[in-house]
Z-matrix of the N, CA and C atoms (Angstrom, degrees):
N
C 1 1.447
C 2 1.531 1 108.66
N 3 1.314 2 119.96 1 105.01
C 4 1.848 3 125.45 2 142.86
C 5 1.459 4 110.81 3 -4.43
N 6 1.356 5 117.05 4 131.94
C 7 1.539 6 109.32 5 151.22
C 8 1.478 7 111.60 6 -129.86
N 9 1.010 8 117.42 7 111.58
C 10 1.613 9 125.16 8 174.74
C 11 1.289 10 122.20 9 -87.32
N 12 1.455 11 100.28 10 141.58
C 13 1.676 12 105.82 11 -151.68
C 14 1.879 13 102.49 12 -104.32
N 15 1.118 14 130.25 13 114.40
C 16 1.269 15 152.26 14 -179.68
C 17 1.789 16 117.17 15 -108.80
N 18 1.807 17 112.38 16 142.44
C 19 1.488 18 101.11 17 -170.66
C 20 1.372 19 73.30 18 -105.37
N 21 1.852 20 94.72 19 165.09
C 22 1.513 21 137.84 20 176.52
C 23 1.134 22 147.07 21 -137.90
N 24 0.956 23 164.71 22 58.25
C 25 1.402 24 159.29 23 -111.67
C 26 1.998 25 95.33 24 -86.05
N 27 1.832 26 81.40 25 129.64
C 28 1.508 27 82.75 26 176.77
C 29 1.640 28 108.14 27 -124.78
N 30 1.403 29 142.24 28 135.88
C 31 1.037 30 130.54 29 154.03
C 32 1.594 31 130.84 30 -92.46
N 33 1.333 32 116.30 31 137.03
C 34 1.583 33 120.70 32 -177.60
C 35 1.196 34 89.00 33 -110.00
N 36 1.440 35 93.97 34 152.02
C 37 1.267 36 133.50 35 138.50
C 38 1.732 37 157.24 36 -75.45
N 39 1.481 38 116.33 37 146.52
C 40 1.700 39 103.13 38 -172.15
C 41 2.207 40 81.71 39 -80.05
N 42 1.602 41 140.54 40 -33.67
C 43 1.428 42 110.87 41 -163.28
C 44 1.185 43 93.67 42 -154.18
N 45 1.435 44 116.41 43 179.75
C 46 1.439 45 128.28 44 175.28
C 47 1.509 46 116.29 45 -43.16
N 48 1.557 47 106.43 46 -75.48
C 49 1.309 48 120.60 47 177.44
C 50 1.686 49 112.42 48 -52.46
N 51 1.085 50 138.60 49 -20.66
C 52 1.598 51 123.47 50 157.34
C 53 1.226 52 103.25 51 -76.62
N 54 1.035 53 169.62 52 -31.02
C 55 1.138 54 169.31 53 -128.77
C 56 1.445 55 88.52 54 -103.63
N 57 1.408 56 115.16 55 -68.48
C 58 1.388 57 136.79 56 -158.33
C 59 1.818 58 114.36 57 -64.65
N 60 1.462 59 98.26 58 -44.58
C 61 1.703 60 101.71 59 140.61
C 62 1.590 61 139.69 60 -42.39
N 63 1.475 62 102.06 61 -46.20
C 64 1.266 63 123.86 62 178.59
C 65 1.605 64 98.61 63 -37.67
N 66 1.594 65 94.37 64 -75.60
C 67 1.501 66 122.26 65 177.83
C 68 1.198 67 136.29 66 -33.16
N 69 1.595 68 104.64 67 -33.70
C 70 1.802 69 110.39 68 170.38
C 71 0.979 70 91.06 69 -98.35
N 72 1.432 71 143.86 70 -50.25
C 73 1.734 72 117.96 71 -165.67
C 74 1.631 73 108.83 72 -73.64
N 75 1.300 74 139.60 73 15.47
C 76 0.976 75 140.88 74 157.43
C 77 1.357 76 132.36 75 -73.71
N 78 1.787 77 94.81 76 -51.67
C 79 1.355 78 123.69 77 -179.83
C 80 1.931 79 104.21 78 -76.15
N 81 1.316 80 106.20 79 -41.02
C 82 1.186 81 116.77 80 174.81
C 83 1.937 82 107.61 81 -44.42
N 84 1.015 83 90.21 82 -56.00
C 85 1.633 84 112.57 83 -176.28
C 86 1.842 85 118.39 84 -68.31
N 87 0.600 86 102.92 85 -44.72
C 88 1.956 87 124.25 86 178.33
C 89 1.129 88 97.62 87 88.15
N 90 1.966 89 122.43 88 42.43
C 91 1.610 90 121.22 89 177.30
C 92 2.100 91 92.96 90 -84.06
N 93 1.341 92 85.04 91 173.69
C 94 1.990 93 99.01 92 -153.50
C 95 1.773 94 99.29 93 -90.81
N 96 1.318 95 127.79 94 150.17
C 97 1.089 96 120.29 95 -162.88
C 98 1.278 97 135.72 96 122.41
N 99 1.615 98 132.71 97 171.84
C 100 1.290 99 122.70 98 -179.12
C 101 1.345 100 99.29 99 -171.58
N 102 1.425 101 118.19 100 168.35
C 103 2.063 102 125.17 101 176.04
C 104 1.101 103 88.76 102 -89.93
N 105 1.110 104 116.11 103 126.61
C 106 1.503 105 136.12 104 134.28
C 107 1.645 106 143.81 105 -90.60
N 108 0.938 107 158.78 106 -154.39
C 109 1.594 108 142.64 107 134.90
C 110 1.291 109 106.23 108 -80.23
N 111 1.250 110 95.37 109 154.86
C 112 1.912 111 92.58 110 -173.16
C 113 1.714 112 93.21 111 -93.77
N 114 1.744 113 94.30 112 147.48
C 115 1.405 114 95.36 113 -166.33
C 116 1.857 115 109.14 114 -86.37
N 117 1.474 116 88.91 115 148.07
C 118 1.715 117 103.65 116 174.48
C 119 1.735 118 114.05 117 -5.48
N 120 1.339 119 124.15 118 -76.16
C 121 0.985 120 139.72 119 -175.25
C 122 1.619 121 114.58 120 -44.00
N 123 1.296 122 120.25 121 -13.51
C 124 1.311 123 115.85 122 -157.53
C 125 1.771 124 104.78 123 -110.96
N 126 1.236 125 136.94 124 127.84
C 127 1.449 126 115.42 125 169.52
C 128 1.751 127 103.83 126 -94.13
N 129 1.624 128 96.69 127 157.88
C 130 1.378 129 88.06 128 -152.08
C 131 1.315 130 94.67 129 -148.46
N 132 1.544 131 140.35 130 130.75
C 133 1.470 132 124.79 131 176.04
C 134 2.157 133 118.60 132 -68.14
N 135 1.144 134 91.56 133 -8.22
C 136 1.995 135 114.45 134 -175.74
C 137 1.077 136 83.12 135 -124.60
N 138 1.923 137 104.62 136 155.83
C 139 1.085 138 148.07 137 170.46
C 140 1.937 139 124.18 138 -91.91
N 141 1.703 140 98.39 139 -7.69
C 142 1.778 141 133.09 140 143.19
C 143 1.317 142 126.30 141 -73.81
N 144 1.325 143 104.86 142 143.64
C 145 1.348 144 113.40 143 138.98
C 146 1.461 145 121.10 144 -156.28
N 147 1.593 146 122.61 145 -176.88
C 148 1.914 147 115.98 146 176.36
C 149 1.835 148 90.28 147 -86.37
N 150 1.192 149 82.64 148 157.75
C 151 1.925 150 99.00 149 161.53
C 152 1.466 151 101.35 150 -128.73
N 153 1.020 152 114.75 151 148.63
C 154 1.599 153 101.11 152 -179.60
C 155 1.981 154 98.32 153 -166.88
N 156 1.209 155 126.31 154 160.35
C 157 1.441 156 111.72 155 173.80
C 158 1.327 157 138.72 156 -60.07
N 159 1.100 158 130.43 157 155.22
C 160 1.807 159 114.69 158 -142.37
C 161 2.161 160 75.85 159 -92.29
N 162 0.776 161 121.51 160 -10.87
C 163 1.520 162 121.12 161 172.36
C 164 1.918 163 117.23 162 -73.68
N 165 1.423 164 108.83 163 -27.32
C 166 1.203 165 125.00 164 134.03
C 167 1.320 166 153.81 165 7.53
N 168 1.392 167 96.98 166 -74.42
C 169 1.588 168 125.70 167 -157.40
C 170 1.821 169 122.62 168 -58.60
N 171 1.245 170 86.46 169 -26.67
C 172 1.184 171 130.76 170 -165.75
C 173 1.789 172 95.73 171 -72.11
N 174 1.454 173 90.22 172 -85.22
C 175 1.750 174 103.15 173 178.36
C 176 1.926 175 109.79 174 -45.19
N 177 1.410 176 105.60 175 -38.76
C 178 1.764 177 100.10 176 -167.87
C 179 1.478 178 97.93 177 -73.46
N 180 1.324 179 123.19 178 -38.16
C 181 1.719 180 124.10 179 -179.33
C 182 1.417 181 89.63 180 -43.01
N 183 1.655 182 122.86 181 -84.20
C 184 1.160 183 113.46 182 -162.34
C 185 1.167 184 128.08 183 -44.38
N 186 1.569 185 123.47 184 -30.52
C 187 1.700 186 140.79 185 178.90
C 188 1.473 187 91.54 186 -42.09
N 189 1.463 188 92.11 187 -83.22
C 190 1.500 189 111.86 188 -179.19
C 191 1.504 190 116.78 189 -25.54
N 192 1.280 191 143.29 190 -89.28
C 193 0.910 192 157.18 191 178.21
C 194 1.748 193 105.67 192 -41.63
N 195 1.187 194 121.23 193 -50.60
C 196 1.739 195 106.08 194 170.29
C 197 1.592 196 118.14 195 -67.70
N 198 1.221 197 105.87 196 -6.82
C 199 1.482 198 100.10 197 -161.03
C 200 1.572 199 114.24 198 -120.65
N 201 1.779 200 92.30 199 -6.83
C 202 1.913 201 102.36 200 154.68
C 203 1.440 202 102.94 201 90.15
N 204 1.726 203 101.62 202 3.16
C 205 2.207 204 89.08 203 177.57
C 206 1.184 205 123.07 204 -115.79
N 207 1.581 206 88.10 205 155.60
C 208 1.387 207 113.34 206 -143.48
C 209 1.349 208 116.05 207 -80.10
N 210 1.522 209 147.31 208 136.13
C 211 1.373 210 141.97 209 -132.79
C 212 1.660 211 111.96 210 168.97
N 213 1.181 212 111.05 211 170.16
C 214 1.867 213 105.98 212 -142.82
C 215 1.932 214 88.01 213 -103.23
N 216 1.617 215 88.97 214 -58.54
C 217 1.081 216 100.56 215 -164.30
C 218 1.870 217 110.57 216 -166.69
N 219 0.968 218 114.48 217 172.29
C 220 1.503 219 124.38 218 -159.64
C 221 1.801 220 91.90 219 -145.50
N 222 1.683 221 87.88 220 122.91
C 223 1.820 222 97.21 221 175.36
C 224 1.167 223 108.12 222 -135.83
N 225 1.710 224 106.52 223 163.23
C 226 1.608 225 97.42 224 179.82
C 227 1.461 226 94.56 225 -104.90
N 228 1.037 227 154.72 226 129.88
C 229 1.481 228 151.02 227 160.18
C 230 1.466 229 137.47 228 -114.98
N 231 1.490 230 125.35 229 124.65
C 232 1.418 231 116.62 230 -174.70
C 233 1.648 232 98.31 231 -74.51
N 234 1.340 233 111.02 232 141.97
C 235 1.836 234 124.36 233 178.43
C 236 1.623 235 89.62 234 -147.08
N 237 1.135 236 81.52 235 137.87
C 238 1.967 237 116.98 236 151.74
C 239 1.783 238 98.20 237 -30.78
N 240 1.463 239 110.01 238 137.84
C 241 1.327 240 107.44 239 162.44
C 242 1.608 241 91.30 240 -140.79
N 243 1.232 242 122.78 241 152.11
C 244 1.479 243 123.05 242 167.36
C 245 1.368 244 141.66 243 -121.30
């Protein structure tokens, strides 16, 4: 199997429970995305993060920032898709 490499915007987290916030006010919202494990490359205070389209990044900053949650950092990253 091919694996083709695509960018993404991922957000980490400082713990579980922000992460887990992340997640309902997302879903709450119908913003784009999902938890994943945060990948290898990334150090991370959680064992989460969002994945969401690197076209994205843009819209979750603003999420983020109107909606007061709390989060490490925001990346754009090429990952494996299959």
């Amino acid at each position: 199997m091919l694996n083709n490499r695509e960018k993404f915007t991922v957000v980490t987290f400082p713990n579980t429970s922000t992460a887990l916030a992340m997640e309902a006010a997302c879903n709450a919202q119908g913003m784009p995305g999902r938890i994943i494990p945060v990948p290898d490359r990334i150090n991370a205070g959680c064992g989460f993060a969002w994945l969401a389209a690197e076209e994205d990044r843009i819209k979750l900053e603003n999420f983020l920032e109107v909606k007061g949650l709390v989060f490490d950092c925001v990346y754009t990253l090429e990952l494996d898709t299959f």
